[in-house]
N, C-alpha and C positions, 0 to 999 in steps of 0.2 A: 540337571546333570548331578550323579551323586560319585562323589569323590572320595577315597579312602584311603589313610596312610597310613602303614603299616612297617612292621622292621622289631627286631632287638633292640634291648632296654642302649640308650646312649645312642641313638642312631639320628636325632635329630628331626624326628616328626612335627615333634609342637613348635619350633622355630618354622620350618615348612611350611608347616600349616599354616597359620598366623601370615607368613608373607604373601602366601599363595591368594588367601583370602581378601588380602590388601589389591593384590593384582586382577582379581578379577570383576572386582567395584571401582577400579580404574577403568576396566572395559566396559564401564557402564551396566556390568550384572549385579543383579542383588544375590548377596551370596551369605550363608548361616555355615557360621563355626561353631563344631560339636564336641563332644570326646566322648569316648566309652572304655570304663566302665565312669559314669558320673554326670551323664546330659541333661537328665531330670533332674527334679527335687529326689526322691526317691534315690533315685541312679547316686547320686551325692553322698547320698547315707551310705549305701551301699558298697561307694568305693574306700569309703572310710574303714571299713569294717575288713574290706577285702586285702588292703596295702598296711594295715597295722603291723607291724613288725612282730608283735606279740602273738597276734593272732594265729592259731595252730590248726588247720581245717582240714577236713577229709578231703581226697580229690572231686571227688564226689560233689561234694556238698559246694566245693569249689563255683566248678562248674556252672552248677542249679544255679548259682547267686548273677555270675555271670551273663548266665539268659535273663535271668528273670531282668538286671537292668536294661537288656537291649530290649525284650519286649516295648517296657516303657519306652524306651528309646526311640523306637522305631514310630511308635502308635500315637506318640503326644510329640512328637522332633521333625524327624524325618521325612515321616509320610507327609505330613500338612506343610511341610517347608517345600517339600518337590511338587505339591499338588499348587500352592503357591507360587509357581514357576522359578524357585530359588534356585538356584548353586549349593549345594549340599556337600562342606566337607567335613569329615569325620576323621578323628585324631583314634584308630583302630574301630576294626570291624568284625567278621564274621572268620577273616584270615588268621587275626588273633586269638582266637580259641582254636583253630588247629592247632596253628606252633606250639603254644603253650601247653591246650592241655592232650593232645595227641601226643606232639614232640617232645616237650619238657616232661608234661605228667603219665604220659604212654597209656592213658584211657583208650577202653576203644574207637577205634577211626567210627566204624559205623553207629553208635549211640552217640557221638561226640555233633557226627554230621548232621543227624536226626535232631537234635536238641538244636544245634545250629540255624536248621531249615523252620523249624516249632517258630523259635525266639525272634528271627529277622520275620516271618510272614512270607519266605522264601522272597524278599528282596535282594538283587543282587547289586555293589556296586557297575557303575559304566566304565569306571576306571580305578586301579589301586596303585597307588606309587609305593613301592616294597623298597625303603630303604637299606640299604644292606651293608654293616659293618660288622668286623669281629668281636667275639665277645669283651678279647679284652681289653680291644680300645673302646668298646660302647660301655662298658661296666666302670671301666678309669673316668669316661666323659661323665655316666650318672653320679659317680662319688663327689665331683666337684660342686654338686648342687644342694652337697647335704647329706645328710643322713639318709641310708639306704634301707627303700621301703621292703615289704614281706616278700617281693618276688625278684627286685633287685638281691637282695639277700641268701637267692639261690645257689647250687652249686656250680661251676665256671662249665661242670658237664653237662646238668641243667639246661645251661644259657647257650649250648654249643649244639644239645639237641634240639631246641627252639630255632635257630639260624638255619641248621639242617633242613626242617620241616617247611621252614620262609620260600626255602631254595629251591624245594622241592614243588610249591606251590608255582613259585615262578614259572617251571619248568613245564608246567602241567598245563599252566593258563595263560600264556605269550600275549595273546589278546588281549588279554580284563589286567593284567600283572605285567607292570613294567619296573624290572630289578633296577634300582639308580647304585651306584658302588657312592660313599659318601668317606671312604678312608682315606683318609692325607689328602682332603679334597676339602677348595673355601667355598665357603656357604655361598657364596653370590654364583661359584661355578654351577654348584646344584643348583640352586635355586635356578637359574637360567634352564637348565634340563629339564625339569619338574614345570616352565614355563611351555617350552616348545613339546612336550609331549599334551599337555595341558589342551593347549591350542589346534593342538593335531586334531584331538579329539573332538573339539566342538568344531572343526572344520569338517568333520565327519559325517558328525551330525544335523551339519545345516543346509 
């Protein structure tokens, strides 16, 4: 099963993730926690380069960097952990590069989607958990953690066209995308959500 969490900057993925992970090597599955951009050695470099604060980049060139990690991502991670009957969950996916560079960077949809289908090997997740908070409570939560990287550092219209786009995905995909609202809401409440939708799913498929 490949699992995908997705949302605006402060929305609470990598805490999710990480628990979710924990819950489902309780249920006796063997399960691999990923991220993207950064799952390889490569991927690493590459995410370094990508969140530099300094860093000044075409949208363009954005992009290209962007696939090129998931390529790797996909072909030395993902594919051999699911072919390995794992639990595959990934800290952003394929939905992440719409939001962003569709909705944030308004590249075109159709070369944005093309590069997208290139880069995964047309893998699709079986499920995406779209967490979804505002930009300004998700931008307030990322500042608490430090210094805010090149895309946190965006503009609040940026980050509001990115949510836009999340929403929009949700709306498209009901099936593969299930919106969790995570504002003025305790972690244990989600998490619990993010359980039973979890569970639905391999009830699904068993």
């Amino acid at each position: 099963m490949f699992i995908t969490f997705e949302g605006p900057e402060g929305c609470g993925k990598s805490t999710h993730a990480k628990r979710l992970k924990t819950y489902l090597e309780g249920k006796g599955l063997a399960a691999l926690l990923t991220q993207e951009p950064g799952g390889t050695q490569v991927g690493k470099e590459i995410r370094q380069f990508l969140l530099k604060p300094e860093n000044v980049l075409d949208d363009a060139t954005e992009v290209y960097l962007f696939a090129a990690d998931r390529s790797e991502h996909v072909s030395k991670i993902i594919q051999p952990a699911l072919a390995d009957h794992k639990a595959v969950i990934s800290d952003r996916f394929i939905d992440s590069t719409i939001a962003y560079q569709i909705g944030g960077r308004g590249l075109p949809e159709d070369l944005v989607r093309y590069i997208n289908m290139v880069s995964s090997k047309g893998l699709l997740p079986d499920l995406t958990l779209l967490l979804d908070v505002s930009p300004e409570t998700g931008l307030q939560r990322a500042a608490q953690k430090g210094l805010a990287d090149r895309i946190e550092k965006e503009t609040l219209a940026f980050h509001q066209r990115v949510r836009a786009k999340y929403l929009e995905i949700a709306r498209y995909e009901p099936g593969r995308v299930k919106l969790i609202n995570t504002e003025h809401r305790e972690i244990d409440e989600i998490q619990a959500e993010i359980r039973r939708l979890v569970d639905e799913k391999l009830g699904n498929q068993g």
